[in-house]
PADO-393938 format. One record per residue (C-alpha): residue in one letter; chain; x, y, z. Coordinates in nm, 2 decimals. Example, Ala and Ser with C-alpha at 12.3 -4.5 7.8 and 13.67 -1.06 7.14 Angstrom:
REM PADO-393938
[rec 'a'; 'A'; [1.23; -0.45; 0.78]]
[rec 's'; 'A'; [1.37; -0.11; 0.71]]
REM end
This chain:
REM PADO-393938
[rec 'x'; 'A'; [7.49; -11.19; 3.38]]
[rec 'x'; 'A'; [7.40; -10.96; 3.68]]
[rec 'x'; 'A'; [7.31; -10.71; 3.46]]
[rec 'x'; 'A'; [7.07; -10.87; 3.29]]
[rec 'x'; 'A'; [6.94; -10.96; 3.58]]
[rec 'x'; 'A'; [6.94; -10.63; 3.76]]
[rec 'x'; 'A'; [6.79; -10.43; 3.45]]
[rec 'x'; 'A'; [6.44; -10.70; 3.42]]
[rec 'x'; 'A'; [6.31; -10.57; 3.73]]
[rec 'x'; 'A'; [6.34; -10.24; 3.63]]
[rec 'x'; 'A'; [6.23; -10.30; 3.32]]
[rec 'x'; 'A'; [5.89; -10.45; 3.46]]
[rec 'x'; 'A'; [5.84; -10.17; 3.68]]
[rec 'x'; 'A'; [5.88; -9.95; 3.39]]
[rec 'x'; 'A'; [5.63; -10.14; 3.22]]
[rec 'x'; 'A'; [5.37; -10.17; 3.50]]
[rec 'x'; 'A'; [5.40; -9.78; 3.57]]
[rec 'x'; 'A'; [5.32; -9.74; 3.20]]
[rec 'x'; 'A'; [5.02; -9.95; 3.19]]
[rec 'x'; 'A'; [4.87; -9.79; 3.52]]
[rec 'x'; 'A'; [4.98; -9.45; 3.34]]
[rec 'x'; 'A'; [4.75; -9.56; 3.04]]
[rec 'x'; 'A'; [4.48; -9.73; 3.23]]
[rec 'x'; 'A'; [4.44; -9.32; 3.46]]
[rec 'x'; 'A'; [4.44; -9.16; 3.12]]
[rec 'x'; 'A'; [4.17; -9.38; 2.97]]
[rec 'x'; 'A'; [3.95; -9.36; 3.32]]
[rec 'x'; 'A'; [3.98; -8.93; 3.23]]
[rec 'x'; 'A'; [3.92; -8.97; 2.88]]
[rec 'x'; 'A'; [3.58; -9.13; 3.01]]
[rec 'x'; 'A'; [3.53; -8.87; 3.26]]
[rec 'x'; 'A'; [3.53; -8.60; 3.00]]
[rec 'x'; 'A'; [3.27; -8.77; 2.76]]
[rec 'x'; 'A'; [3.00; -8.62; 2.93]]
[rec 'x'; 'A'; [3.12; -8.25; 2.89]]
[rec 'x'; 'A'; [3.23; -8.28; 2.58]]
[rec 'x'; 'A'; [2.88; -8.43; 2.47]]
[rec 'x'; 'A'; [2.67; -8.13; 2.65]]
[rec 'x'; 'A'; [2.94; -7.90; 2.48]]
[rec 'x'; 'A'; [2.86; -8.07; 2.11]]
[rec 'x'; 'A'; [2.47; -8.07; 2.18]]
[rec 'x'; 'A'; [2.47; -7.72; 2.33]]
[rec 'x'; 'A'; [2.74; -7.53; 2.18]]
[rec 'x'; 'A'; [2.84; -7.64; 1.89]]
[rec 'x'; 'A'; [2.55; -7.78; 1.69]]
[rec 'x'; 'A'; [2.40; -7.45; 1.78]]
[rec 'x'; 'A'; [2.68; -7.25; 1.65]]
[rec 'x'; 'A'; [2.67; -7.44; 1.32]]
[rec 'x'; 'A'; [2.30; -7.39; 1.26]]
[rec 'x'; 'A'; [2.33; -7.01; 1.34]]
[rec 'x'; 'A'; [2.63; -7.05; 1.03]]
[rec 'x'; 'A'; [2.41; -7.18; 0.84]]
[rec 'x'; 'A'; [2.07; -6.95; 0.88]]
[rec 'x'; 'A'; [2.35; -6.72; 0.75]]
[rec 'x'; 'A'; [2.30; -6.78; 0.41]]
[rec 'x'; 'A'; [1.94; -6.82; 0.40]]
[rec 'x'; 'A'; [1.63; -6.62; 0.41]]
[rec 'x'; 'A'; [1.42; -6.69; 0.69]]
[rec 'x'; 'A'; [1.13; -6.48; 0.83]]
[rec 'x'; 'A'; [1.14; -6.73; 1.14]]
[rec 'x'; 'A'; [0.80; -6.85; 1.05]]
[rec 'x'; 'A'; [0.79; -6.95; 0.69]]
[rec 'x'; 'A'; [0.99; -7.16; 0.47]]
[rec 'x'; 'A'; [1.37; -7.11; 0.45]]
[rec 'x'; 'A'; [1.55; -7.02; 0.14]]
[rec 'x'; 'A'; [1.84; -7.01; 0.01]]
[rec 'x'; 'A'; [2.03; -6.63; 0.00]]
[rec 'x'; 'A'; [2.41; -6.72; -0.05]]
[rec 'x'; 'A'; [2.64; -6.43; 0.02]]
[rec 'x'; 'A'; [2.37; -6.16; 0.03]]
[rec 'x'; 'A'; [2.32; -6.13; 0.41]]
[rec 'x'; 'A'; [2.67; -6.15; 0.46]]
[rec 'x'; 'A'; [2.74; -5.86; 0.21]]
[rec 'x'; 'A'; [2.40; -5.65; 0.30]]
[rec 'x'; 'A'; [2.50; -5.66; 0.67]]
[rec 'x'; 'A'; [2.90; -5.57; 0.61]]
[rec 'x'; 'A'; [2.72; -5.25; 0.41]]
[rec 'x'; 'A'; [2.51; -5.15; 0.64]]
[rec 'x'; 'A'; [2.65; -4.84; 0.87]]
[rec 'x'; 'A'; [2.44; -4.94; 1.13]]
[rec 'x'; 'A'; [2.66; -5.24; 1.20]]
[rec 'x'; 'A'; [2.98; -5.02; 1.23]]
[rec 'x'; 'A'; [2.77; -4.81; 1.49]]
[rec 'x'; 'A'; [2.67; -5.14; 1.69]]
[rec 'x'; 'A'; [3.02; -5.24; 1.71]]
[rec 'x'; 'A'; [3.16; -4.90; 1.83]]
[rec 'x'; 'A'; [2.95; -4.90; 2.06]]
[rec 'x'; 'A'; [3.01; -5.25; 2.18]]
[rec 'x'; 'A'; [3.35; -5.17; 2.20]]
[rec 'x'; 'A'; [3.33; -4.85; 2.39]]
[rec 'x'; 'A'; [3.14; -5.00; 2.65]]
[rec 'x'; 'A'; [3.39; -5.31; 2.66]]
[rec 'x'; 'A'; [3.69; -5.02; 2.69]]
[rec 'x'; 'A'; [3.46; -4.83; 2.94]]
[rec 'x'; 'A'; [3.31; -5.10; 3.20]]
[rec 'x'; 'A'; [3.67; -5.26; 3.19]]
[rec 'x'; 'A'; [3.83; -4.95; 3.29]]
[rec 'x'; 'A'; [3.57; -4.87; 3.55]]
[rec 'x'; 'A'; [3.47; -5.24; 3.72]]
[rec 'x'; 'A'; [3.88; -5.38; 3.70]]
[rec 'x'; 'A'; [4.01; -5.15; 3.98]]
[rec 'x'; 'A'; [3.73; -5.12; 4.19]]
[rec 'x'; 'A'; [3.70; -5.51; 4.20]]
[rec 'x'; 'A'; [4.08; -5.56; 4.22]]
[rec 'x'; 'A'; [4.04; -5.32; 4.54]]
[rec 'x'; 'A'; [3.73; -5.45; 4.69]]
[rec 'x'; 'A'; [3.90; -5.81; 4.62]]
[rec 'x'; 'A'; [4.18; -5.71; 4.85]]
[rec 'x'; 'A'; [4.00; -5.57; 5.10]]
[rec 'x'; 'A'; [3.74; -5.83; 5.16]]
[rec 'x'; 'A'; [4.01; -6.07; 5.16]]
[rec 'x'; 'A'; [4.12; -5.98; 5.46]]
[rec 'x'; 'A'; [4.05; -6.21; 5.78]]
[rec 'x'; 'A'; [3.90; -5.94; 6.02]]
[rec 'x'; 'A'; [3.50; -5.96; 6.08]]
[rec 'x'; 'A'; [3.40; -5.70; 5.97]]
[rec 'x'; 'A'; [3.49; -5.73; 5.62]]
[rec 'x'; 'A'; [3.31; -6.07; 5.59]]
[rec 'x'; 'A'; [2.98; -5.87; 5.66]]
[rec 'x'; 'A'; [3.06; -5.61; 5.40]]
[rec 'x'; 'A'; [3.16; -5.87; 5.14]]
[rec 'x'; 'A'; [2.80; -6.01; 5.18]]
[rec 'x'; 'A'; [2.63; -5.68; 5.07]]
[rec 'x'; 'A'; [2.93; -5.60; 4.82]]
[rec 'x'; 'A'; [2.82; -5.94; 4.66]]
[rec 'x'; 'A'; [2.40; -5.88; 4.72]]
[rec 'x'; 'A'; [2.36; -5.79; 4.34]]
[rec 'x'; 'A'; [2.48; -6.11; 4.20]]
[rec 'x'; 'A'; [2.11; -6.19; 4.32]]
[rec 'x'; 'A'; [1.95; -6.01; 4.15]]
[rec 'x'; 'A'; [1.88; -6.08; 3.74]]
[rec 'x'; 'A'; [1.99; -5.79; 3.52]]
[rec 'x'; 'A'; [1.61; -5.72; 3.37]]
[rec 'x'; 'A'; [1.53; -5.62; 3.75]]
[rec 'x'; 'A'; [1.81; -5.43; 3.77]]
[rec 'x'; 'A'; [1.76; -5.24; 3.45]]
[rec 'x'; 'A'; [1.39; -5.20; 3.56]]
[rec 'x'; 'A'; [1.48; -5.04; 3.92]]
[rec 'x'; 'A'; [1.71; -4.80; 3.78]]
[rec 'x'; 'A'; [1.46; -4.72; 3.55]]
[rec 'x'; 'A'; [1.20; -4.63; 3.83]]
[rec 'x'; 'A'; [1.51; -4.47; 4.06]]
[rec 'x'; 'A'; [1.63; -4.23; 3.82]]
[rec 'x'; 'A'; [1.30; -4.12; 3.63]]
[rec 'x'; 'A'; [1.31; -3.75; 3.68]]
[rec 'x'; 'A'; [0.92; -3.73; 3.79]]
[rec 'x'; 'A'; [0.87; -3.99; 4.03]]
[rec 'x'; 'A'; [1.23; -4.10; 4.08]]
[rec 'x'; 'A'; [1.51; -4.02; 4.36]]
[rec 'x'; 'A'; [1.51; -3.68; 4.23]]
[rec 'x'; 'A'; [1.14; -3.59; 4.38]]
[rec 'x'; 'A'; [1.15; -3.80; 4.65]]
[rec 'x'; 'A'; [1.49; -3.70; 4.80]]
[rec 'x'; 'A'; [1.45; -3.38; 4.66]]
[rec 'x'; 'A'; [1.78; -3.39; 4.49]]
[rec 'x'; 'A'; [1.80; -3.14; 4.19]]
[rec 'x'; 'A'; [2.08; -3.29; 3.95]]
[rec 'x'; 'A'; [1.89; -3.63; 3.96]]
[rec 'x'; 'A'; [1.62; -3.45; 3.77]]
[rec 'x'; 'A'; [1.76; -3.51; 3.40]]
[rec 'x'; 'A'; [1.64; -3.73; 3.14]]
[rec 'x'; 'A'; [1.90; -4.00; 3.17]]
[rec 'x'; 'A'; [1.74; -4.19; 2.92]]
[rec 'x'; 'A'; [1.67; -3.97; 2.66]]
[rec 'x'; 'A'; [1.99; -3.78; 2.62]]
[rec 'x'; 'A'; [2.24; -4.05; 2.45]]
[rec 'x'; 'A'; [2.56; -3.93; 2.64]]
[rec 'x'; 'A'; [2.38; -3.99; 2.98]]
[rec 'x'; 'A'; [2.19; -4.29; 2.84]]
[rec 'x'; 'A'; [2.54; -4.45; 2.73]]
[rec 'x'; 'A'; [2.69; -4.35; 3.10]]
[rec 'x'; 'A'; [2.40; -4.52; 3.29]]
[rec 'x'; 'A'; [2.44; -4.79; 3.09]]
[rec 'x'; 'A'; [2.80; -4.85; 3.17]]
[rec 'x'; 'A'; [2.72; -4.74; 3.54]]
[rec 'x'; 'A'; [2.49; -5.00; 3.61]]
[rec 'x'; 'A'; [2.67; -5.26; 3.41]]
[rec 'x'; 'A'; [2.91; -5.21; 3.64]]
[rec 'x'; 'A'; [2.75; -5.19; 3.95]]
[rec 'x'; 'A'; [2.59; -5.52; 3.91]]
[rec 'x'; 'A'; [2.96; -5.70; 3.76]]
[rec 'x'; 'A'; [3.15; -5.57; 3.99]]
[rec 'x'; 'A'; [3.08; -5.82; 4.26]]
[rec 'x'; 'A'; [3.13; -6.11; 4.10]]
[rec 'x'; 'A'; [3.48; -6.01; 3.94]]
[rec 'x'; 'A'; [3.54; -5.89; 4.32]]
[rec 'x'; 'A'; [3.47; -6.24; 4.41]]
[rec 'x'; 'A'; [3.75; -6.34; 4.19]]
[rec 'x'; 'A'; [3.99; -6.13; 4.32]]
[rec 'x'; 'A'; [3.93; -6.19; 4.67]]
[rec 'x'; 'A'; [3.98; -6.59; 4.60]]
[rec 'x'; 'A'; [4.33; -6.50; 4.38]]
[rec 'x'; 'A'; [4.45; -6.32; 4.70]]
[rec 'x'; 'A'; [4.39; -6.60; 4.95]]
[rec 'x'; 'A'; [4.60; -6.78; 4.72]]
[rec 'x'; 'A'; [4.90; -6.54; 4.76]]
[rec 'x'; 'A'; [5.17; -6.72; 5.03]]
[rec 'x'; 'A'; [5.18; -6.55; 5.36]]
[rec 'x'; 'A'; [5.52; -6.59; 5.35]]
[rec 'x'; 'A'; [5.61; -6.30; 5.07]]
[rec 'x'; 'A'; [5.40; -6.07; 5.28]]
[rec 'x'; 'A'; [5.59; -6.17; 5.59]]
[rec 'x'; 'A'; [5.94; -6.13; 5.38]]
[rec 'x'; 'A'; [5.85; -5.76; 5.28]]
[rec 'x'; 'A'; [5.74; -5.63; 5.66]]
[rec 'x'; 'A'; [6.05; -5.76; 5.78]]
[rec 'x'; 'A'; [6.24; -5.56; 5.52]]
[rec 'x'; 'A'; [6.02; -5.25; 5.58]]
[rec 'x'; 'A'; [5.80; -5.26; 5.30]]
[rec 'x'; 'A'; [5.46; -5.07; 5.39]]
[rec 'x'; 'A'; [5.08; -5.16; 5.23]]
[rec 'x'; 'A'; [5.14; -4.99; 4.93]]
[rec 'x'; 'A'; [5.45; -5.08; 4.84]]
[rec 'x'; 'A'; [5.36; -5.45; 4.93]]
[rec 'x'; 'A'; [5.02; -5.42; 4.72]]
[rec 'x'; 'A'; [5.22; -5.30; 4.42]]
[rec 'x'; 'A'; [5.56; -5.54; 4.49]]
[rec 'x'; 'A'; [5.37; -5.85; 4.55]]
[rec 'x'; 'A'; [4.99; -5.84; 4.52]]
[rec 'x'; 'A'; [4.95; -5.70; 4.20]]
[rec 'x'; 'A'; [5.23; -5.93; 4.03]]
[rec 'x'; 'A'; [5.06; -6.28; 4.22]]
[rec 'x'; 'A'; [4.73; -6.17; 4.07]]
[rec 'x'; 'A'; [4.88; -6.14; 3.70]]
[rec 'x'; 'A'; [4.67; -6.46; 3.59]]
[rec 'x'; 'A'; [4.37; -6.33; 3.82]]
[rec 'x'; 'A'; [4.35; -6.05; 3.64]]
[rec 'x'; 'A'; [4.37; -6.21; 3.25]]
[rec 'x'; 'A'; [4.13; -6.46; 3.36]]
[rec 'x'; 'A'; [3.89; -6.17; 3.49]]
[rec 'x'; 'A'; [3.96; -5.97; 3.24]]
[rec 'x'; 'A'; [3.87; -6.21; 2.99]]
[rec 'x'; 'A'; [3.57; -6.30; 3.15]]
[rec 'x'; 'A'; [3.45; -5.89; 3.17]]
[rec 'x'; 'A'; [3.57; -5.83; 2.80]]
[rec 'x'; 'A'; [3.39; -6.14; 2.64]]
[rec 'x'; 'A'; [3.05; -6.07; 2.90]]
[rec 'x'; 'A'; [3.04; -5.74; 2.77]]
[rec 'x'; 'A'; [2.93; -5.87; 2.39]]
[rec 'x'; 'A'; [2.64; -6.06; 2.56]]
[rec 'x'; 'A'; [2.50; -5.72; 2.75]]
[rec 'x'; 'A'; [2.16; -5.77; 2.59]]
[rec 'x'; 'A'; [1.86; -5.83; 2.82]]
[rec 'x'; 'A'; [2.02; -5.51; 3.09]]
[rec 'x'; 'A'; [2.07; -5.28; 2.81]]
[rec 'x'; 'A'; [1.74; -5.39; 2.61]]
[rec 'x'; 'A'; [1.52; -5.33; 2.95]]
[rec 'x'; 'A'; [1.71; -4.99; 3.02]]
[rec 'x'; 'A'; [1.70; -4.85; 2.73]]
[rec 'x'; 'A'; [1.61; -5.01; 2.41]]
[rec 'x'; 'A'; [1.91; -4.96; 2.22]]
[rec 'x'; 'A'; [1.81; -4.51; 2.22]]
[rec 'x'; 'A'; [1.75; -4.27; 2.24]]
[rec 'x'; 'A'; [1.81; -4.28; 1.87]]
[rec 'x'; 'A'; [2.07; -4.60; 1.83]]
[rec 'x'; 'A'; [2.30; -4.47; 2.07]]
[rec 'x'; 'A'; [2.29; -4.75; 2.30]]
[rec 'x'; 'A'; [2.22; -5.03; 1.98]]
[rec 'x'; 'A'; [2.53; -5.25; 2.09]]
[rec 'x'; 'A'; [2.60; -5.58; 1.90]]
[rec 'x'; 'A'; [2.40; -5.82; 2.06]]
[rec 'x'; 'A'; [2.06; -5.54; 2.06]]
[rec 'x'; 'A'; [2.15; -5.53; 1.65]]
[rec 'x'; 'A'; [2.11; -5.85; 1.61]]
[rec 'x'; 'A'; [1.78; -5.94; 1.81]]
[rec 'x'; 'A'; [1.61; -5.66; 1.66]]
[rec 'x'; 'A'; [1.69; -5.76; 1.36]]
[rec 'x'; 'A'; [1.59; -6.10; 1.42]]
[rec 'x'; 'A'; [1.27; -6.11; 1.61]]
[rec 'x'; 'A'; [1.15; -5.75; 1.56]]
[rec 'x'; 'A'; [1.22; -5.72; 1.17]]
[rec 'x'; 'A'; [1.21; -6.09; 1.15]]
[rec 'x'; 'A'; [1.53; -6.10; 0.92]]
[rec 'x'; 'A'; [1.70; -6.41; 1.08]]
[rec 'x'; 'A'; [1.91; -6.46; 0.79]]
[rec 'x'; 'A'; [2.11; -6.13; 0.92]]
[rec 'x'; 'A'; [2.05; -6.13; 1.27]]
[rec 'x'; 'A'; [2.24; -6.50; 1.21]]
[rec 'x'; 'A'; [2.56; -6.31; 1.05]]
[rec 'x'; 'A'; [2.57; -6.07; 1.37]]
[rec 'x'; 'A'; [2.58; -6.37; 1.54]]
[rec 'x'; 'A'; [2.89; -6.53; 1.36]]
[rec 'x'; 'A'; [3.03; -6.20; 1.42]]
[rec 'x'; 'A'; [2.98; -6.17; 1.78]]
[rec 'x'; 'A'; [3.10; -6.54; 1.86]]
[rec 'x'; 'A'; [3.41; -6.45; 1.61]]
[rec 'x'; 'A'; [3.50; -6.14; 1.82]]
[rec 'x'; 'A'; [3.45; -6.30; 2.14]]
[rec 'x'; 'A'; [3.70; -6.59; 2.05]]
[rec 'x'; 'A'; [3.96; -6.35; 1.87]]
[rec 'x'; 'A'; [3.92; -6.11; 2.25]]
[rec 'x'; 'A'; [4.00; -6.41; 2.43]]
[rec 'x'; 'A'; [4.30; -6.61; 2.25]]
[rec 'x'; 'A'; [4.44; -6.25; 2.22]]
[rec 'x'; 'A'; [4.43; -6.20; 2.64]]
[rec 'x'; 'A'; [4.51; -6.58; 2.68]]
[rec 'x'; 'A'; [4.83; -6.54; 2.46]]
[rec 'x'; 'A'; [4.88; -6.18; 2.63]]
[rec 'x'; 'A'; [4.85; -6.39; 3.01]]
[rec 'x'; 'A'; [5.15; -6.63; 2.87]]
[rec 'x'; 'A'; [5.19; -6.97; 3.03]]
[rec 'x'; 'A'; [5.46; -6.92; 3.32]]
[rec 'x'; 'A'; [5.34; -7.27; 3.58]]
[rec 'x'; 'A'; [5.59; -7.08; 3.83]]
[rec 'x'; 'A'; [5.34; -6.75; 3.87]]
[rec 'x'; 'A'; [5.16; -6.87; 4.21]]
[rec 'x'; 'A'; [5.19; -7.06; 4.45]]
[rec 'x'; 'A'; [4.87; -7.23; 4.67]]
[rec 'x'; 'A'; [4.92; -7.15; 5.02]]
[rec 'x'; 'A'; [4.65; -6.97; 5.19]]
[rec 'x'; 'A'; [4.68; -6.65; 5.36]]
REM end
C-alpha cells in the first residue's frame, strides 16, 4: 500500500515534466517557422526554378522551351567547363592555403587583452567595409603600370601588366581575394580564442610550457571546430567569387581567370543561354553542398572539444 502511494507522486511529476517538455518544444517549433518560411521562399523555390530552367531553352527574354537533357549534355561537353572548374578549384586550394594561417595568426594576436591590439584589430578588420567591386576597381587603378603605384612611387617591379599576363592575373586575383577575406575569417578566430579557458593556459606556464609550445599544445587543438567552421565558410565563399573577379579581370586575359560562377553569368546574361548558365548553377550549389558535408563529417561531432570560459 505505501508503495502505491509513494510511486503516484512521482508518477505525476513525471507526467507534468513531460507536458512542460512538450509544451517548450512546441513554443520552438513556432519560433523556427519564420526561418524556415524565408529559407523556402528564398532558397529553395529558387533553387528549384534554376533546376528547372535546366532543361529548357530560354534566351531570358522570349518564350521558354522545352530542351530535355541537351543543356545538361552540351555543357558536360564543353572543355571550357573543365577549365572553369580547375580554376575554381585552384583558387579554393590557393586562397585557403594563403588566408587560413594568416587569420589563424592575426586571430590570436588580436585576441589578446593589451590596447594596442584593439587598435590594430580595427584596421586589420577596415576591409570588411568595403564591397568587393571597389576593391577590385582600386586594385585596378593601384597596380596599372602607367598611372599606378609603379609611377607614382617610382617602384620598377610594379610596372608589369598584372592583368594581362594570366599567371600574374590568376595571383592578383587570389591576392586580393585574400586581402579582403582575411579579416573577417580573422574575426572568427579571435572570437574561438576568447573561448579557450584561461585555466589550460595557466596549467601549461606552471609546467614550463612557452608560447609556442602552448599555441601548438592547446590553442590550435581548442580551435579544431573554429577552424572547420572557417574553413567551410572560405571553401564554399570561394565558388561565389564573381562580382571581385568579374570587375578585376573579366574572367582573362584569355579564360584564365573564367572560374565557375564567371562561366555561368557569361553564359547567361552575355550569350543569353540561361538554359546552361542554369546547369552551372546546379553544379555550383552541388559542389558547394558536397565541400561542406565532406568538412562537416571531416570536423566530427565530439560536444566535449571546448569549453565557454572567457580568457
Amino acid at each position: 500500500m505505501s508503495n502505491a502511494v509513494s510511486t503516484a507522486p512521482t508518477t505525476a511529476a513525471a507526467r507534468t515534466e513531460s507536458e512542460q517538455t512538450g509544451k517548450r518544444r512546441a513554443a520552438l517549433a513556432w519560433l523556427t517557422l519564420p526561418a524556415l518560411f524565408f529559407f523556402l521562399v528564398f532558397a529553395v523555390v529558387p533553387l528549384a526554378g534554376v533546376f528547372i530552367l535546366s532543361f529548357t531553352s530560354w534566351d531570358g527574354i522570349g518564350a521558354i522551351g522545352a530542351a530535355g537533357l541537351g543543356n545538361w549534355f552540351s555543357v558536360l561537353a564543353d572543355p571550357g567547363l573543365y577549365n572553369a572548374l580547375g580554376l575554381t578549384f585552384l583558387i579554393m586550394i590557393a586562397s585557403w592555403l594563403v588566408q587560413t594561417p594568416i587569420s589563424l595568426l592575426l586571430g590570436v594576436f588580436t585576441a589578446g587583452s593589451q590596447r594596442y591590439r584593439a587598435a590594430l584589430a580595427v584596421l586589420y578588420f577596415l576591409p570588411l567595409l568595403l564591397s568587393s567591386a571597389a576593391v577590385a576597381i582600386a586594385f585596378k587603378a593601384l597596380l596599372d603600370p602607367n598611372f599606378g603605384l609603379a609611377t607614382g612611387l617610382g617602384l620598377p617591379f610594379l610596372a608589369q601588366d598584372w592583368l594581362g599576363v594570366p599567371h600574374l592575373a590568376l595571383g592578383l586575383a587570389i591576392f586580393v581575394i585574400a586581402w579582403q577575406f582575411v579579416p573577417f575569417h580573422t574575426l572568427i578566430y579571435q572570437g574561438g580564442v576568447r573561448q579557450i579557458p584561461k585555466s589550460l593556459y595557466e596549467a601549461a606556464e606552471i609546467d614550463g610550457a612557452g608560447t609556442i609550445k602552448q599555441f601548438f599544445h592547446i590553442t590550435l587543438p581548442q580551435l579544431k571546430y573554429t577552424i572547420i567552421t572557417s574553413s567551410t565558410l572560405m571553401v564554399v565563399g570561394s565558388l561565389t567569387y564573381f562580382d571581385l573577379i568579374f570587375v578585376l579581370t573579366g574572367g582573362g586575359p584569355g579564360n584564365s581567370t573564367r572560374i565557375l560562377a564567371l562561366d555561368m553569368y557569361l553564359r547567361g546574361f552575355r550569350a543569353n543561354l540561361m538554359g546552361p548558365a542554369s546547369v552551372i548553377a546546379v553544379i555550383l550549389v552541388l559542389i558547394g553542398l558536397a565541400l561542406a558535408l565532406l568538412l562537416q563529417r571531416l570536423g566530427g561531432k565530439d560536444k566535449q572539444g571546448s569549453q565557454l570560459e572567457g580568457l
